[in-house]
N, C-alpha and C positions, 0 to 999 in steps of 0.2 A: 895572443896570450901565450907566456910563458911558462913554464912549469919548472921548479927547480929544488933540488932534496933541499937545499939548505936557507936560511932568512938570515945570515949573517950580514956583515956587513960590504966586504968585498963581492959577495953576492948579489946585492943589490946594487951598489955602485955598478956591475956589469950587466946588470938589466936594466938600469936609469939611459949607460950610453948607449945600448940596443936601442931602446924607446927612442930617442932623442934622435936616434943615427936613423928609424924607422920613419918617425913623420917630419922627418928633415929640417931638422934644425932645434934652438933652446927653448925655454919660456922664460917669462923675466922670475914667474915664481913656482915653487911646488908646494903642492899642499899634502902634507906627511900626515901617516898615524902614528901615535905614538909607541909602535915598537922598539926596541932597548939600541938596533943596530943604525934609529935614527935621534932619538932622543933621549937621553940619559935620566933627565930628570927637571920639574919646572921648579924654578927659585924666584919666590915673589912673583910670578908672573911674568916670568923671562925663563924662557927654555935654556936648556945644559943641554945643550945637541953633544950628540959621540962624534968623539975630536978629528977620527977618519971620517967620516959623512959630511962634516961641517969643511973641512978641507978640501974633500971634493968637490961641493955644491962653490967653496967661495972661487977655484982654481978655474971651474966652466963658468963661473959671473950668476948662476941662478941661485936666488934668494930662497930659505926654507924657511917654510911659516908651516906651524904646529896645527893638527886639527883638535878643536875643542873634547874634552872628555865628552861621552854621552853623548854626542850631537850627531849622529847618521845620519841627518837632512846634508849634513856637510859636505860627505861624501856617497851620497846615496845610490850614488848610478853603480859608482864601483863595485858596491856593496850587492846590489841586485845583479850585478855580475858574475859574482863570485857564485851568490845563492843559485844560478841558472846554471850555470858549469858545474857546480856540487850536483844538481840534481840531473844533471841530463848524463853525467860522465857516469856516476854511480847508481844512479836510481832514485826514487824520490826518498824510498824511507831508510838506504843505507846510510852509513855513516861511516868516513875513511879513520883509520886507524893505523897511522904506523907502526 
């Protein structure tokens, strides 16, 4: 796990190649949230991925597919992830504030 002040976009492309460089090797696909430094915006039902993210994802050959509004079954594990590190780093009833 990584920890990093910023969610930009070059931000995250350096922790995509960390991951990637970490369990050795690509996937054919990533399953994304929709924050603004991966997806811009859905038209019709086709993603408007952010033109630096989508450049980097076509340049290493792995495919970005969007996760569904609302759906945390999606990506559930991640999720219960984060909620176990929030509570073990901070405490069960703090709550971080930058």
């Amino acid at each position: 796990m990584t920890f990093v002040k910023r969610c930009d976009t070059p931000t995250l492309i350096r922790c995509l190649m960390e991951a990637f460089e970490y369990f050795g090797g690509l996937t054919k696909t990533a399953l994304t949230d929709r924050m603004k430094s991966v997806l811009l915006e859905m038209e019709e039902n086709k993603p408007r991925w952010n033109p630096r993210f989508a450049d980097f994802m076509g340049s290493i050959g792995v495919a970005a597919r969007g996760g569904l509004a609302y759906t945390p079954q999606t990506k559930g594990k991640v999720e219960r992830t984060v909620s176990h590190e929030k509570r073990e780093l901070l405490g069960r009833d703090q709550v971080y504030r930058p």
